[in-house]
FIVEX-234085 format. One record per residue (C-alpha): residue in one letter; z, y, x. Coordinates in Angstrom, 2 decimals. Each point is the difference from the previous one (the first is absolute). Example, Ala and Ser with C-alpha at 12.3 -4.5 7.8 and 13.67 -1.06 7.14 Angstrom:
! residues 2
+--------+---------+---------+---------+
! residu !       Z !       Y !       X !
+--------+---------+---------+---------+
!      A !    7.80 !   -4.50 !   12.30 !
!      S !   -0.66 !    3.44 !    1.37 !
+--------+---------+---------+---------+
***
This chain:
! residues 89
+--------+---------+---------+---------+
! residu !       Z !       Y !       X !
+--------+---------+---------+---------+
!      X !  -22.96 ! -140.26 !   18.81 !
!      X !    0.75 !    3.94 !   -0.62 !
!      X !    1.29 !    1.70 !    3.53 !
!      X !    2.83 !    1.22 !   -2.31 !
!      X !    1.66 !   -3.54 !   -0.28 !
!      X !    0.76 !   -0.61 !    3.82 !
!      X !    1.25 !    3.36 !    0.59 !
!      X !    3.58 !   -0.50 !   -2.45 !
!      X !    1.61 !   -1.04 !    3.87 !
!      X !   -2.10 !    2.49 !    1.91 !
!      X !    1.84 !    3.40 !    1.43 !
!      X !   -2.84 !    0.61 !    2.57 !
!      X !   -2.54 !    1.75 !   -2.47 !
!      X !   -2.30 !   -2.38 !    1.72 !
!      X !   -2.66 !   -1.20 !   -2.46 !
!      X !    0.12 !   -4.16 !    0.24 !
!      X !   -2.37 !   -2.14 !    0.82 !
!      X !   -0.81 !   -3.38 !    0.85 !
!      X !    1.85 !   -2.22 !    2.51 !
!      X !   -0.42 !   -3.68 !    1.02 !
!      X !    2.62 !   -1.56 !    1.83 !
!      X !   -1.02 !   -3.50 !    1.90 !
!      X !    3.04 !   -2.62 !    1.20 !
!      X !   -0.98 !   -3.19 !    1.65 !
!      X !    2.42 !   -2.33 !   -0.11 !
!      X !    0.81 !   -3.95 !    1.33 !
!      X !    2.36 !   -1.57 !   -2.54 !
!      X !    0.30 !   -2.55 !   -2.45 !
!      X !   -0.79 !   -0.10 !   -3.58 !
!      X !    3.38 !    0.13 !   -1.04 !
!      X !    0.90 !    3.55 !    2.44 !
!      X !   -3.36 !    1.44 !   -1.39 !
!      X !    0.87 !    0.24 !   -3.04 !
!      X !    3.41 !    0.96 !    0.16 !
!      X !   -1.33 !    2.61 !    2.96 !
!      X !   -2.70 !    1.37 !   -3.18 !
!      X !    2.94 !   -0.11 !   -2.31 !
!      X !    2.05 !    2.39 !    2.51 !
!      X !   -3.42 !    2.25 !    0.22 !
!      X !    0.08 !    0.16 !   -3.74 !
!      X !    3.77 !    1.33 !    0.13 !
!      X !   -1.06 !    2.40 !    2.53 !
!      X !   -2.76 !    1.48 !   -1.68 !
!      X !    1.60 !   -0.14 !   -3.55 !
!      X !    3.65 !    0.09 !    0.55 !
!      X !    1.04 !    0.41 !   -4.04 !
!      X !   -2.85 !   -2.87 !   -1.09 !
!      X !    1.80 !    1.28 !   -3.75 !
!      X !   -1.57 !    3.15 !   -0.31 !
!      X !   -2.18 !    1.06 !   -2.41 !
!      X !   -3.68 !    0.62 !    0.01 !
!      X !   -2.09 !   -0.26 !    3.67 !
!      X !    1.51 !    0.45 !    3.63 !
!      X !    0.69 !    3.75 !    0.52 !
!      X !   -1.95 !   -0.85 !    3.31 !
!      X !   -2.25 !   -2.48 !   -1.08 !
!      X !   -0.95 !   -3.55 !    2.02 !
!      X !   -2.07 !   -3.14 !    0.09 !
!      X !    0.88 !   -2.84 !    2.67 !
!      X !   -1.87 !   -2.67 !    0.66 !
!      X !    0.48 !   -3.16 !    2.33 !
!      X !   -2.55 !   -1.87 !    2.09 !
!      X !    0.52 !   -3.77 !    1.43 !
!      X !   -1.05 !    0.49 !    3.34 !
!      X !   -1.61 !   -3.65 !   -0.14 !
!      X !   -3.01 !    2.46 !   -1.87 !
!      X !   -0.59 !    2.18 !    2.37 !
!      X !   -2.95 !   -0.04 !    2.73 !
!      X !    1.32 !   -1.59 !    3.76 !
!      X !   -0.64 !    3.47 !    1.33 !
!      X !    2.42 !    1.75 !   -3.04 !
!      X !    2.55 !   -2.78 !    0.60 !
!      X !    0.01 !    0.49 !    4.00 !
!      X !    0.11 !    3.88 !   -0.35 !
!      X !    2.92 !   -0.54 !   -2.10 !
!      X !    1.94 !   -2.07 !    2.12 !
!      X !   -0.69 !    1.68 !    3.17 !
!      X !    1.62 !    3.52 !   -2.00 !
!      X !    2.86 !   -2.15 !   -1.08 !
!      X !    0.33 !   -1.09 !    3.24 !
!      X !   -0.33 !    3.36 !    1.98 !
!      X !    2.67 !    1.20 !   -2.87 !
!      X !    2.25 !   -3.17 !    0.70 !
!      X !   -0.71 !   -1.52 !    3.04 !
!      X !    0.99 !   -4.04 !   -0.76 !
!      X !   -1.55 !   -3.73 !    0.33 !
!      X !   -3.68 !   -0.19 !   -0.72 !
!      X !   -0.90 !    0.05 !   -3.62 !
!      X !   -3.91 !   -0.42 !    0.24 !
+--------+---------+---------+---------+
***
């Protein structure tokens, strides 16, 4: 990846760099994907264009079924300090 290619949408002068952006989430198979199909919108609105991303991406999804006890717990207790609700453990 050249620095040039993320900065087409940048006005800040601010050289890019690398981000990683984590959501846990409780849902069903069926709202996960059309929750990563929404993500996909957001981060390529015009999925037409030609060539790469002017800021380019990657996602990828984890079942939370293969993650350690201690992973899955940390998760849940952020979702549930974020949105207090019935216990999800």
């Amino acid at each position: 990846m050249t620095a040039a290619r993320g900065m087409e949408c940048d006005t800040t002068g601010e050289e890019p760099r690398l981000w990683q952006i984590e959501i846990a989430l409780v849902a069903s198979s069926i709202v996960h994907e059309e929750l990563m199909d929404r993500l996909v919108e957001v981060l390529c609105p015009d999925h037409r264009h030609d060539g790469p991303c002017p800021v380019p991406w990657a996602m990828h999804s984890v079942n939370g079924d293969s993650l350690s006890r201690r992973k899955r717990r940390a998760l849940l207790r952020e979702i549930d300090e974020t949105n207090p609700g019935p216990d999800l453990a």
